[in-house]
C-alpha positions as CSV (number, residue, x, y, z in Angstrom):
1,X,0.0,0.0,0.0
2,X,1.2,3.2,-1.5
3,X,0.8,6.6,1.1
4,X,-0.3,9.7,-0.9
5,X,1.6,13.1,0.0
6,X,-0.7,15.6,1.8
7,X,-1.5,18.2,-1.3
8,X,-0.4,21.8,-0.7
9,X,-3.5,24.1,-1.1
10,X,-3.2,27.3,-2.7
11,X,-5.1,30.7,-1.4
12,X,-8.2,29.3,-3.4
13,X,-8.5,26.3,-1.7
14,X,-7.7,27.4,1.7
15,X,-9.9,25.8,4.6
16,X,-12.5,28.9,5.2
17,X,-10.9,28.5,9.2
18,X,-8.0,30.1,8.0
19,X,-9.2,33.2,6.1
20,X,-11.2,33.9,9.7
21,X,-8.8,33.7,11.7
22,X,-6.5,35.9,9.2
23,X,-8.9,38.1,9.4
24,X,-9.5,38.8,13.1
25,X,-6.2,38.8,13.4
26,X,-5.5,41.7,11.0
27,X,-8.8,43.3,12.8
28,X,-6.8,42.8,16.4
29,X,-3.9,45.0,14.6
30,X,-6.1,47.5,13.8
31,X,-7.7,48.5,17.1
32,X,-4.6,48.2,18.7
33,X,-3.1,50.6,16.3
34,X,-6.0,52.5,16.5
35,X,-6.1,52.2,20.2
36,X,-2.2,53.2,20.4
37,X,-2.7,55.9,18.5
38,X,-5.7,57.4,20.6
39,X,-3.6,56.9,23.6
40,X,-1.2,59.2,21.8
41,X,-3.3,62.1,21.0
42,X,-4.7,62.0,24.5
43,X,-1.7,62.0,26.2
44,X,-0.5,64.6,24.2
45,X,-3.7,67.1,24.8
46,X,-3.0,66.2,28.3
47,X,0.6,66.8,28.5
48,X,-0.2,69.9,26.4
49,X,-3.3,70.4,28.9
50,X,-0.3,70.6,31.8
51,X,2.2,72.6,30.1
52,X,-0.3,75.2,29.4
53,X,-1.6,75.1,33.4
54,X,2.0,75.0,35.4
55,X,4.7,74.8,33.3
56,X,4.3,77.5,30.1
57,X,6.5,80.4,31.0
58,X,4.6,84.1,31.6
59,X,7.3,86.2,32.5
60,X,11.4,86.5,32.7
61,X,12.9,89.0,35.0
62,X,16.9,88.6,34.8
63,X,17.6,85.4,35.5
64,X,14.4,83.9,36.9
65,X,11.5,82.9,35.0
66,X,7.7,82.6,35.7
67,X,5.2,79.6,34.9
68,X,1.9,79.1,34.9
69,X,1.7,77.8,38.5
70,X,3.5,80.6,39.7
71,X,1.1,82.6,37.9
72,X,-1.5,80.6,40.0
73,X,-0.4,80.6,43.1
74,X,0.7,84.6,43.6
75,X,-3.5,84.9,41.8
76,X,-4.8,82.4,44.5
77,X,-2.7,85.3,46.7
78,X,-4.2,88.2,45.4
79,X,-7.5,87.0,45.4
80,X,-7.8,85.7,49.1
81,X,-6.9,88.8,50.0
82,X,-8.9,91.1,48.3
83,X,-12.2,88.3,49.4
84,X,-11.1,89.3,52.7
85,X,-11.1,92.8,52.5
86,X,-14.3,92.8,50.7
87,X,-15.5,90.7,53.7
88,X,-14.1,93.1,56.3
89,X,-16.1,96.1,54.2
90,X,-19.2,94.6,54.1
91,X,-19.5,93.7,57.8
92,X,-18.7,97.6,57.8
93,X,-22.1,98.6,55.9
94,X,-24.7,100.1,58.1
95,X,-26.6,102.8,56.4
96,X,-24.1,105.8,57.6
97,X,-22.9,108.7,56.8
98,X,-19.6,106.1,55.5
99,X,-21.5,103.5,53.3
100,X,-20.7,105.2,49.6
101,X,-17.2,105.2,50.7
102,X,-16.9,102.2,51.6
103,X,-19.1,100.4,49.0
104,X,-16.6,102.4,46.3
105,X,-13.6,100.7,48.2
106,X,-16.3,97.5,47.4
107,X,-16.5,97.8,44.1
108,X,-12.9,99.2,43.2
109,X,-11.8,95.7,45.0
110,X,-14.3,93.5,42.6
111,X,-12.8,95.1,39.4
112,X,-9.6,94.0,40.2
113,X,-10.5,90.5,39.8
114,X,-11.2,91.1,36.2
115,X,-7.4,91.5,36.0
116,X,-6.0,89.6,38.7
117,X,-4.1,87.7,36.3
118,X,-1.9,90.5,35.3
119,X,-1.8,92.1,38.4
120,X,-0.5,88.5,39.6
121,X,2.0,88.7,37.1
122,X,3.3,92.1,37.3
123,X,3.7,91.4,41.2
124,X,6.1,88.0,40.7
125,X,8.4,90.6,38.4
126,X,8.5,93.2,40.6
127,X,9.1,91.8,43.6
128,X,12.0,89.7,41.3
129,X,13.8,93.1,40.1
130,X,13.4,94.6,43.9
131,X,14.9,91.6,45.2
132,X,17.6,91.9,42.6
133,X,18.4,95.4,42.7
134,X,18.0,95.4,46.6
135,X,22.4,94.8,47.2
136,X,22.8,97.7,45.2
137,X,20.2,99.8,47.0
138,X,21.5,98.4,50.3
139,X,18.0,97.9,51.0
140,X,16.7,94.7,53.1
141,X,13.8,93.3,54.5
142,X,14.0,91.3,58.4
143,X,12.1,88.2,59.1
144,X,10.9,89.4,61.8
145,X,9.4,92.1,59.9
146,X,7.6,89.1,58.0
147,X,6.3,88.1,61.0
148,X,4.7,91.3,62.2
149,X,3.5,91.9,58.9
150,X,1.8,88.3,58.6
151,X,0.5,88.3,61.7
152,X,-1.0,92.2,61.4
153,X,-2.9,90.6,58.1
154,X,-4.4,87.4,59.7
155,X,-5.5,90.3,62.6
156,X,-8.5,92.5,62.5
157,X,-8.7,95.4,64.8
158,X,-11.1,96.5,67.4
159,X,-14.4,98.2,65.8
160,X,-16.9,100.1,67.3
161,X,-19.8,101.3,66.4
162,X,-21.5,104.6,67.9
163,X,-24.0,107.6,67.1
164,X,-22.8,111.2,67.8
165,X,-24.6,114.4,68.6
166,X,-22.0,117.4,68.3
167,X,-22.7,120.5,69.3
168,X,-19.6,123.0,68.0
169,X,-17.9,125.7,70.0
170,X,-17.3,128.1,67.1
171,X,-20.1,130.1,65.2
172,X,-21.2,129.5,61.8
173,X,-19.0,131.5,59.1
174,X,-15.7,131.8,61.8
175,X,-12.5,131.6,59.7
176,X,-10.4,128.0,59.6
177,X,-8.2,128.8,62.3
178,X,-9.8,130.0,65.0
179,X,-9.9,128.6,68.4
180,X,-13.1,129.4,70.4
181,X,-13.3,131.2,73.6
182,X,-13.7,129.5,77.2
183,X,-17.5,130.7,77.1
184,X,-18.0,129.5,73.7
185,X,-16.9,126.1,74.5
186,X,-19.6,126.3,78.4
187,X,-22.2,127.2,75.7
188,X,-21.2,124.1,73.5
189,X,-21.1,122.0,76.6
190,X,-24.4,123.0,78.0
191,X,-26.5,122.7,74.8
192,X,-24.3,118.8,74.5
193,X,-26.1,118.5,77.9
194,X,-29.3,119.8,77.0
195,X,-29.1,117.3,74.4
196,X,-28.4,114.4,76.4
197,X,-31.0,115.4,78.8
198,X,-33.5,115.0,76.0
199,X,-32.5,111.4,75.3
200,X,-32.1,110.4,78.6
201,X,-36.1,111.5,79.0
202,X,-37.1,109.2,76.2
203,X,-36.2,110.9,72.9
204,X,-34.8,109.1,70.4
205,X,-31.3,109.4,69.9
206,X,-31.5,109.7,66.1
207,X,-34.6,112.5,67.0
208,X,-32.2,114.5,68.7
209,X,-29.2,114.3,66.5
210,X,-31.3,115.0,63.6
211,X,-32.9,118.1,65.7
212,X,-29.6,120.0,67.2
213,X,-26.1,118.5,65.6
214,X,-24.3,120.7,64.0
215,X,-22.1,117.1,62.1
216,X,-22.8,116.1,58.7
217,X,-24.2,112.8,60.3
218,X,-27.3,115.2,61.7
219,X,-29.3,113.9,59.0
220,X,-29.0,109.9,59.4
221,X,-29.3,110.4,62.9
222,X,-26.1,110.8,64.1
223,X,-24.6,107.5,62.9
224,X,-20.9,107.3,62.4
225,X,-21.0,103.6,61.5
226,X,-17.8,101.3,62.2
227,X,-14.9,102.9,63.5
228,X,-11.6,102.0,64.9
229,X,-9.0,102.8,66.9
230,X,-6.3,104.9,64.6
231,X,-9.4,106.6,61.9
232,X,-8.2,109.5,60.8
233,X,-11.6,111.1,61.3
234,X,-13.3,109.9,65.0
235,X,-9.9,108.6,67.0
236,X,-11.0,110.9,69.5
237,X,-14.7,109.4,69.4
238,X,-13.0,105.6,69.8
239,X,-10.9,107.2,73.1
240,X,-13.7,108.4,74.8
241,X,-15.7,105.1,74.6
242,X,-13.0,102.8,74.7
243,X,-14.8,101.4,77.8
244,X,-18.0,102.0,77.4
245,X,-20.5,99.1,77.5
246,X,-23.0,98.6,74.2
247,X,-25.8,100.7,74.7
248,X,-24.3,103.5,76.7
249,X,-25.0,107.1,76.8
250,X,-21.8,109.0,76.9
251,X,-21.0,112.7,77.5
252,X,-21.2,115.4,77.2
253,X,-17.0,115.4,76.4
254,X,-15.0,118.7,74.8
255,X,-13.6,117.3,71.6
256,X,-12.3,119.2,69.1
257,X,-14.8,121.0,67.4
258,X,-16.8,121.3,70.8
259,X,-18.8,119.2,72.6
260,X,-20.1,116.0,71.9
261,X,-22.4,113.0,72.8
262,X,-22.2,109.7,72.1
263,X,-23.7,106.1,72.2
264,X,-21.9,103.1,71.8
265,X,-24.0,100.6,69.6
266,X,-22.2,98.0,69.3
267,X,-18.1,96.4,69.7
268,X,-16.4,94.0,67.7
269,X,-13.4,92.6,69.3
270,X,-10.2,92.3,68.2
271,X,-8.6,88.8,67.0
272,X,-6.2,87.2,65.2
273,X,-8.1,85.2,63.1
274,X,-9.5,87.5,60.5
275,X,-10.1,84.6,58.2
276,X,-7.6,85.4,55.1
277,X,-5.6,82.2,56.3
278,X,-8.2,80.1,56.0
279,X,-8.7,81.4,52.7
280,X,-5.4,80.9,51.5
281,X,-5.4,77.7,52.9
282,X,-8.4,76.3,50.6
283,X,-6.4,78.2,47.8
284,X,-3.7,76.0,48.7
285,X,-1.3,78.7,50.0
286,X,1.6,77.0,52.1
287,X,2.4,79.8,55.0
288,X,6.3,79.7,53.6
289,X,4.5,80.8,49.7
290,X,2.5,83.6,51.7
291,X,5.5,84.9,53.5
292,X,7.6,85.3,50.1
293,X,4.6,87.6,48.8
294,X,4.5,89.6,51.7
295,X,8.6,89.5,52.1
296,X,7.8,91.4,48.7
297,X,5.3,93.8,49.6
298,X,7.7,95.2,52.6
299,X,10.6,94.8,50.4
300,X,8.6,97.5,48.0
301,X,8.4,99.4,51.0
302,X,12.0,99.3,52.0
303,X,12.8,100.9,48.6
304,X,10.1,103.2,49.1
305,X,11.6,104.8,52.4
306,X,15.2,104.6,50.5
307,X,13.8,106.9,47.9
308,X,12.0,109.4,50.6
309,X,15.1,109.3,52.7
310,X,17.9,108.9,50.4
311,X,17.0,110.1,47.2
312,X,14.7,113.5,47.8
313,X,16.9,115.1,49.7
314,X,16.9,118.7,50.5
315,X,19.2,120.9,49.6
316,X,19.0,120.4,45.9
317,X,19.2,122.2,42.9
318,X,16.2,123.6,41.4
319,X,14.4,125.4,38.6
320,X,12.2,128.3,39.4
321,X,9.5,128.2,36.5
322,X,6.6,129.9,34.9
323,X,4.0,127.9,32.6
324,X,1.8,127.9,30.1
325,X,-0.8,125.5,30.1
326,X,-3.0,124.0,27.1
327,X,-5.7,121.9,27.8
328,X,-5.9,118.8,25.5
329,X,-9.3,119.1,22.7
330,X,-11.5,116.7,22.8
331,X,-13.5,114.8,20.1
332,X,-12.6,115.3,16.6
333,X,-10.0,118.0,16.0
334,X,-11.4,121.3,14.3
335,X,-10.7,124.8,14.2
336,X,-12.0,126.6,17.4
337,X,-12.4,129.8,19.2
338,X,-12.3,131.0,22.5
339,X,-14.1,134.1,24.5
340,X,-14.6,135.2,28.1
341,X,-17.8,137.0,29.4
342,X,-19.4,138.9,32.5
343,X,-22.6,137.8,33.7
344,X,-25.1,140.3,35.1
345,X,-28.0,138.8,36.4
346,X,-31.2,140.7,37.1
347,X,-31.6,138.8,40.4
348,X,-29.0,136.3,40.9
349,X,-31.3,134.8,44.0
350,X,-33.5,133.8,41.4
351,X,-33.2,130.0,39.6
352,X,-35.3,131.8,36.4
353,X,-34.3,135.6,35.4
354,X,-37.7,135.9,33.4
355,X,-39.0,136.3,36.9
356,X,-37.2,139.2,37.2
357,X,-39.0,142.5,37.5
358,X,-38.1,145.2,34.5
359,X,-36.6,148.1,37.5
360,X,-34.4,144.4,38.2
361,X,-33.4,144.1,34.4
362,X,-33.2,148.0,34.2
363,X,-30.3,148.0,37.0
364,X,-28.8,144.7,35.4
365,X,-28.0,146.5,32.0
366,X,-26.4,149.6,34.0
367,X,-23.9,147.9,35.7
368,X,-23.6,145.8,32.6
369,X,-22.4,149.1,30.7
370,X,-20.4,149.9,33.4
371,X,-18.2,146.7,33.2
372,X,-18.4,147.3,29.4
373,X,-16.4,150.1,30.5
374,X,-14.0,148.5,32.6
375,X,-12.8,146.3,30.3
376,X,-12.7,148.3,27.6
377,X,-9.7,150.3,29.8
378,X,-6.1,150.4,28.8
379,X,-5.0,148.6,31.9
380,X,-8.5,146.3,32.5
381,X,-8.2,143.3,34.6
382,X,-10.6,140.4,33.3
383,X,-9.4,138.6,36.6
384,X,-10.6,141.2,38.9
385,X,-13.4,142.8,37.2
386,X,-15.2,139.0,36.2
387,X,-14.8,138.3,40.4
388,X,-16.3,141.5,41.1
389,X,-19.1,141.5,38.7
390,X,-20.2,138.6,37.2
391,X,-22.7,136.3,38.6
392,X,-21.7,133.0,36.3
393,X,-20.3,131.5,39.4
394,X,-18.2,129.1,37.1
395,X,-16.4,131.4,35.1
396,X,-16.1,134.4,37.7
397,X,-12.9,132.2,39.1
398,X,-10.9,132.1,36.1
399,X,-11.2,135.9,34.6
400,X,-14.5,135.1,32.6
401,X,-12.6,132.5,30.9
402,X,-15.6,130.3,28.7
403,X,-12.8,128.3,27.0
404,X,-12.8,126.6,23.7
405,X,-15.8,126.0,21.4
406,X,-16.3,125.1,17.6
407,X,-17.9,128.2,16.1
408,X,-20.0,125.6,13.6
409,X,-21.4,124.3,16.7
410,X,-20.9,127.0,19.8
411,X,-23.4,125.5,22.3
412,X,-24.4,128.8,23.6
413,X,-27.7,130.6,23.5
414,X,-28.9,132.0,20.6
415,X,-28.6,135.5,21.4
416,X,-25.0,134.9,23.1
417,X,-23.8,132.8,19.7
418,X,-24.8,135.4,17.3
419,X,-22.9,138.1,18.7
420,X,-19.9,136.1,19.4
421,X,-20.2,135.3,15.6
422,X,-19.9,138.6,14.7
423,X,-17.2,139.5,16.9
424,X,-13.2,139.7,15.7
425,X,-10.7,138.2,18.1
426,X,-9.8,140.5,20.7
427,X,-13.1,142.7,20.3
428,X,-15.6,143.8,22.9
429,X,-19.7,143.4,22.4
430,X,-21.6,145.8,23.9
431,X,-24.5,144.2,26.4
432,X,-26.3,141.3,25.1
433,X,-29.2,140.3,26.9
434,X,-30.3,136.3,27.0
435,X,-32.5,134.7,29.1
436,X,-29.4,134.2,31.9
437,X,-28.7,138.0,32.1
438,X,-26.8,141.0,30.1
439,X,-23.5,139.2,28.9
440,X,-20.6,141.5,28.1
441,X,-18.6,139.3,25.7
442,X,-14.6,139.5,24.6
443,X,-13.2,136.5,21.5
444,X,-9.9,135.5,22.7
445,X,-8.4,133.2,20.5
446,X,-9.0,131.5,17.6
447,X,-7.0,128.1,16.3
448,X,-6.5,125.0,14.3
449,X,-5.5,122.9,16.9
450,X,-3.9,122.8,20.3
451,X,-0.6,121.9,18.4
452,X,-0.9,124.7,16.0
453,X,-1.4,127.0,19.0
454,X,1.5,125.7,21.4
455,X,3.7,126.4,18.1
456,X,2.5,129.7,17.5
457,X,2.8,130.8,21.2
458,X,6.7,129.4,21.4
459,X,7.1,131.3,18.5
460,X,5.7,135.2,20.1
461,X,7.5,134.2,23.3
462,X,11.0,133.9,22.3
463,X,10.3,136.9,20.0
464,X,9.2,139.0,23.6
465,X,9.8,137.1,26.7
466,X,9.2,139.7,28.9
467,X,5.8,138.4,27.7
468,X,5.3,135.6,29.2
469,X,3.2,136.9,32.1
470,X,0.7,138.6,30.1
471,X,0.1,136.1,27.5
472,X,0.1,133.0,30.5
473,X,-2.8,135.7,31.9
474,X,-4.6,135.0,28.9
475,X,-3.4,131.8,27.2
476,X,-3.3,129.9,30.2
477,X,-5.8,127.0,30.7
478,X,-4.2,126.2,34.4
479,X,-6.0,128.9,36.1
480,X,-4.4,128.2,39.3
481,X,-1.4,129.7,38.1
482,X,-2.7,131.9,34.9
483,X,-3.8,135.1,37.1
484,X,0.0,135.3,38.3
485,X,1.6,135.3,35.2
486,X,1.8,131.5,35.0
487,X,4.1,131.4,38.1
488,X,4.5,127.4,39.3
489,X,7.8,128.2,41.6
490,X,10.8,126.0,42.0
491,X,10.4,122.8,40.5
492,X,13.1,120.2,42.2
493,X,13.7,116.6,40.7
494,X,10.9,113.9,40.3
495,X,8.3,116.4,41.4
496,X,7.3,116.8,37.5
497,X,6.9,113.7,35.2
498,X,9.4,112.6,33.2
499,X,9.3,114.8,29.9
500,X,8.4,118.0,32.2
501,X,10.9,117.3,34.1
502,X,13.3,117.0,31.2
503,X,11.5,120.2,29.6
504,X,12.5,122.4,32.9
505,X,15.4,121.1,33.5
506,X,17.0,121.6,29.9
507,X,16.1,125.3,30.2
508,X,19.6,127.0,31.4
509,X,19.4,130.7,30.2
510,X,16.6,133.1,32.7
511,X,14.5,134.0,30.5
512,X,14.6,130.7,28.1
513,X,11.2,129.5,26.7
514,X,11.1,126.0,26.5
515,X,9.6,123.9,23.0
516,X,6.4,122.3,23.4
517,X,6.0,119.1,25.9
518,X,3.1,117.1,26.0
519,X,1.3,116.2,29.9
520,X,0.2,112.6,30.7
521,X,-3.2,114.0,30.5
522,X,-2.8,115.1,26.8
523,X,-2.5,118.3,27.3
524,X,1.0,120.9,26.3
525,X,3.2,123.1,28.3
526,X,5.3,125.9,28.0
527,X,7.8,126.6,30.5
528,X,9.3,130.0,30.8
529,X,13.2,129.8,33.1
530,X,13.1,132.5,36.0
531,X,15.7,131.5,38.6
532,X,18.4,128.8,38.7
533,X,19.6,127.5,42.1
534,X,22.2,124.9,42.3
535,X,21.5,124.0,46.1
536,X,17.9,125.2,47.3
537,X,16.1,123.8,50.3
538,X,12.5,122.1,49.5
539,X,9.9,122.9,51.7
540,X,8.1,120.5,53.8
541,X,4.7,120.4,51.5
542,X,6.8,119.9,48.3
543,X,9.1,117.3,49.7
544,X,5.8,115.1,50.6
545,X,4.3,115.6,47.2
546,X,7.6,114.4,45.7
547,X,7.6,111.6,48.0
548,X,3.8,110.5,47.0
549,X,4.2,111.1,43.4
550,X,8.1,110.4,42.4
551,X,8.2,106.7,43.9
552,X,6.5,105.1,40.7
553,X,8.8,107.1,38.5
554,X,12.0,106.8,40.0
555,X,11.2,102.8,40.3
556,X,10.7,103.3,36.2
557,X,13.5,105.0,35.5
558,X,16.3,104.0,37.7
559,X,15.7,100.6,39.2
560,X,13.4,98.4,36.9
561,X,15.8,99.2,33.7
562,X,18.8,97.4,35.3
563,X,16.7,93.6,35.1
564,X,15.4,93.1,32.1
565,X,11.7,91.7,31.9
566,X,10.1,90.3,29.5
567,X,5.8,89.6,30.3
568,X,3.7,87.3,28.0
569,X,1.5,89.4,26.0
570,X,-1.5,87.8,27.2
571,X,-0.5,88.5,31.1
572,X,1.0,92.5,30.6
573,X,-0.9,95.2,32.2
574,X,-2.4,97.9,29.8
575,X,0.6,100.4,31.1
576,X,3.5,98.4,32.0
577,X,5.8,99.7,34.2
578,X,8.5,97.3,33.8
579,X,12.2,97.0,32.3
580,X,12.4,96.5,28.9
C-alpha cells in the first residue's frame, strides 16, 4: 500500500478557518493601532493640557523665569486677599454717613479681579527686580518684619460702632483757624447737655441728633458707622468710649470741634483670626508661599523709604519756572475759538431771570455798561473785574474765561452765539441780553489745533519774553497759576513727570522758553526759566508731594531698567511699568 503526499492548497483552496482567523487577526492589529494611536493624542492634549496650566513660561525677570503655576499661586494670593477685604467692608455697611465710601472701596476691589491675572504677574516681576536690585540699593527686609506683617494681616482690629450728637464751640462762618473762647466752649457743653438730657427722657437718639447736631451725620441720625481705633476722622470718638458698655450714653465730652455725645451701639473685638488664612489655605497657600509675597510687599516698601530718605533730599538744585498751560481738545480736532464774558443777572437769587421785575433788568443793564467800561480800559483786569461782577459763578474764578468752542457748533444761546459770531478776536460786544442776564462778551483766541497753538505761542515768546506773564494771563488754561503770570515756583527733581521734568530742566538761560511738551493728561506746556539754584532747600509740603508722586517714576526709571523683563502678552498690564 502506497501513502499519498498531503496536497499543498493554494489561497483558493484554503480551509475557510484560515481566512477567519487571518482576518481577526488583522482586525486585532487595527484597534490596537488604532487604540495606540488614541492613547497618543490623548496623552499629548493632556501633556499639552499641563504645560499650558503650570509649566508655560509668563514672565522672565533677569535670570528667573515665571510659569503658569507661579502665575496661580501669587493669583490664589491676590485673590484671598482682596475676598477678605471685601468681607471686612461689608460687615462695615450700616446705612451711615460712610456707606458710599466704603461700597466704592467695594467695588474698586471686585474690578480687580477682572485682571487679577496680570496684576499677579506684574507682582512676581516686581518683587524679582526689587529683590535683585536690593544689594545695590542696600536695601533689606528682616524676618521678623515678615512676621509682624503676617500676623497684622491674619488680625482685625477693634471696631466700634456709635451715634454722635455734636454741638460746636465756634459760630457759623468763623474763619479756619480760629480757636473758640472759654464761654464758647460752656455754651457748647451746655447745649451737648441739653441734648443728652433729651434722650435720657425718652427721645430718640436719632430725633435729637437730627434736631440740634451741627455734624454732617445730623441727617442719618447721628450715625458714624464702624470705626476704629487709629481713623483719621473719630480717633478721639474711639478714646472716649473705649470702655464703654454697648448701649451706653456717653458725654457730654469737649472734643475738638466742641462738645459732643455719644452712644456706643455695638463692639467687635479684636482677634487674630481674620479669616484670610483660612482662605489661602483652601487656595492651597503653604504659610512659607504667603510669606515670600509679603517678604515682597515690605521689600517694595524698604525701597520706598530709600527713595524718601535717600534720594529726595533737600538741599538740591532747582528750577524756578513759569508755565503755560494748554488743555488737551477733545473729540474730533477742528478749528475753534475762544471768549470770556461777564454775567449780570437781574436777580442772581432767582433760579429763572424771566422772573425778574423790569426796574431788576433795568439795573442789570447799568452795571452791565459799566463793566463794558472797565474792560474796555487800557489797563482792565478780566481777573478782577469777572470776580467783582459777574454772577456765572463758574467762570467768575478764572477771569471770565468760557474756554474753547467750535464756532459751527458754539453751544451757547442763541442771542450769546450770534454776537460772538460777529465779533473779531480781541473785540468787545456791547450788552447782550439772554435769558441768563446781560453778557458783556470779549473772543480770545482763535486756532486750528492745540498743536498749531502751542507752536504759535513758542514762537511770540521767544520773539518777547518779557511776555510771558501777560500772554500765560490769557493763554493759560491752568487757572491756578494763569492770574500770576503762570508762576508754578521751583520745581526740584521727580516732582514733574518725566518729559516736564526733562523740559525744565533743559532750560539753562533766565529767561529761556522751552519747546512744546506734552502732559500725561494730553494736554501741552510751556515753560518759561526765572531763577536757577544749584542747592535750594524744599519745603516740607513739596518734599511730601515728591515723595507720594516720584516713587513710581523713580522705580521706572532707575531701578526696573537694570533687570530686564520680559511679560507674555497675554498677562502685561495695559501700562506696563517694567524693564524692557
Amino acid at each position: 500500500m502506497s501513502f499519498r503526499s498531503r496536497p499543498v492548497l493554494d489561497r483558493k483552496h484554503r480551509p475557510r478557518w484560515q481566512d477567519e482567523l487571518r482576518t481577526q487577526q488583522l482586525t486585532i492589529v487595527a484597534f490596537a493601532v488604532a487604540i495606540a494611536l488614541a492613547l497618543g493624542i490623548f496623552g499629548a492634549a493632556a501633556w499639552n493640557g499641563y504645560w499650558e496650566s503650570h509649566l508655560r513660561p509668563v514672565a522672565v525677570a533677569g535670570s528667573e523665569t515665571f510659569d503658569q503655576a507661579d502665575q496661580a499661586e501669587r493669583q490664589n494670593i491676590l485673590t484671598a486677599e482682596a475676598v477678605s477685604q471685601v468681607t471686612e467692608l461689608q460687615a462695615q455697611l450700616t446705612g451711615g454717613p460712610r456707606d458710599q465710601i466704603i461700597q466704592q472701596q467695594i467695588d474698586s476691589l471686585n474690578q480687580g479681579f477682572n485682571n487679577v491675572a496680570s496684576m499677579a504677574t506684574q507682582s512676581l516681576t516686581d518683587q524679582a527686580v526689587l529683590e535683585d536690585q536690593a544689594p545695590t540699593y542696600d536695601v533689606s527686609v528682616a524676618e521678623s518684619d515678615v512676621d509682624a506683617e503676617v500676623a497684622s494681616r491674619y488680625s482685625l482690629p477693634e471696631r466700634i460702632q456709635a451715634n454722635l450728637i455734636l454741638i460746636e464751640a465756634l459760630p457759623e462762618g468763623a474763619d479756619a483757624g480760629d480757636e473758640p473762647t472759654d464761654e464758647q466752649v460752656a455754651a457748647a457743653m451746655d447745649a451737648a447737655q441739653a441734648a443728652k438730657d433729651r434722650v435720657e427722657g425718652g427721645e430718640a437718639f436719632a430725633d435729637v441728633a437730627k434736631d440740634v447736631s451741627d455734624d454732617f451725620t445730623a441727617q442719618s441720625g447721628g450715625g458714624l458707622g464702624w470705626f476704629k481705633e487709629d481713623d483719621p476722622a473719630y480717633a478721639e470718638y474711639f478714646d472716649v468710649l473705649k470702655d464703654a458698655d454697648e448701649g451706653d450714653l456717653i458725654g457730654p465730652v469737649e472734643v475738638d470741634r466742641g462738645a459732643a455725645v455719644l452712644e456706643l451701639v455695638a463692639r467687635r473685638a479684636a482677634t487674630t483670626d481674620g479669616g484670610l488664612h483660612d482662605l489661602l489655605t483652601q487656595a492651597g497657600i503653604t504659610d512659607e508661599a504667603y510669606r515670600d509675597y509679603v517678604r515682597g510687599v515690605l521689600l517694595n516698601d524698604a525701597f520706598r523709604t530709600h527713595f524718601e530718605d535717600e534720594v529726595v533730599v533737600s538741599p538740591v538744585a532747582q528750577q524756578r519756572v513759569a508755565q503755560i498751560v494748554i488743555a488737551p481738545q477733545t473729540g474730533t480736532v477742528v478749528p475753534q475759538e475762544r471768549a470770556r464774558h461777564v454775567l449780570v443777572q437781574p436777580d442772581p437769587e432767582l433760579d429763572d431771570q424771566t422772573e425778574a421785575t423790569n426796574e431788576q433788568w433795568d439795573a442789570a443793564l447799568e452795571e452791565a455798561r459799566q463793566v463794558e467800561a472797565l474792560v474796555n480800559g487800557s489797563d482792565a483786569d478780566w481777573w478782577a473785574i469777572a470776580k467783582e461782577h459777574s454772577d456765572d459763578s463758574g467762570s467768575a474764578q478764572r477771569g471770565g474765561d468760557l474756554g474753547w468752542y467750535d464756532p459751527a457748533d458754539p453751544q451757547f444761546v442763541t442771542a450769546f452765539a450770534a454776537e460772538l459770531a460777529a465779533l473779531e478776536v480781541g473785540e468787545i460786544s456791547e450788552p447782550i441780553r439772554t435769558e441768563f442776564g446781560y453778557h458783556v462778551i470779549q473772543k480770545t483766541g482763535e486756532r486750528d489745533s492745540p498743536e498749531t497753538q502751542a507752536a504759535d505761542l513758542v514762537e511770540q515768546l521767544r520773539d518777547a519774553p518779557d511776555s510771558f506773564g501777560d500772554v500765560a494771563k490769557e493763554a493759560s488754561e491752568d487757572y491756578s497759576t494763569a492770574n500770576e503770570g503762570g508762576e508754578l515756583g521751583w520745581v526740584a527733581p521727580y516732582q514733574l513727570d518725566g518729559p516736564n521734568e526733562d523740559a525744565v530742566f533743559g532750560l539753562t538761560e533766565v529767561g529761556e522758553i522751552s519747546d512744546p511738551v506734552g502732559t500725561a493728561a494730553g494736554g501741552i506746556t510751556i515753560y518759561k526759566l526765572l531763577e536757577s539754584s544749584d542747592s535750594r532747600e524744599i519745603e516740607q509740603e513739596r518734599i511730601d508731594q515728591i515723595r507720594t508722586t516720584g516713587y513710581q517714576r523713580w522705580l521706572d526709571e532707575e531701578v526696573r531698567p537694570a533687570v530686564d523683563v520680559w511679560i507674555d502678552p497675554q498677562f502685561a498690564p495695559s501700562t506696563t511699568t517694567a524693564g524692557a
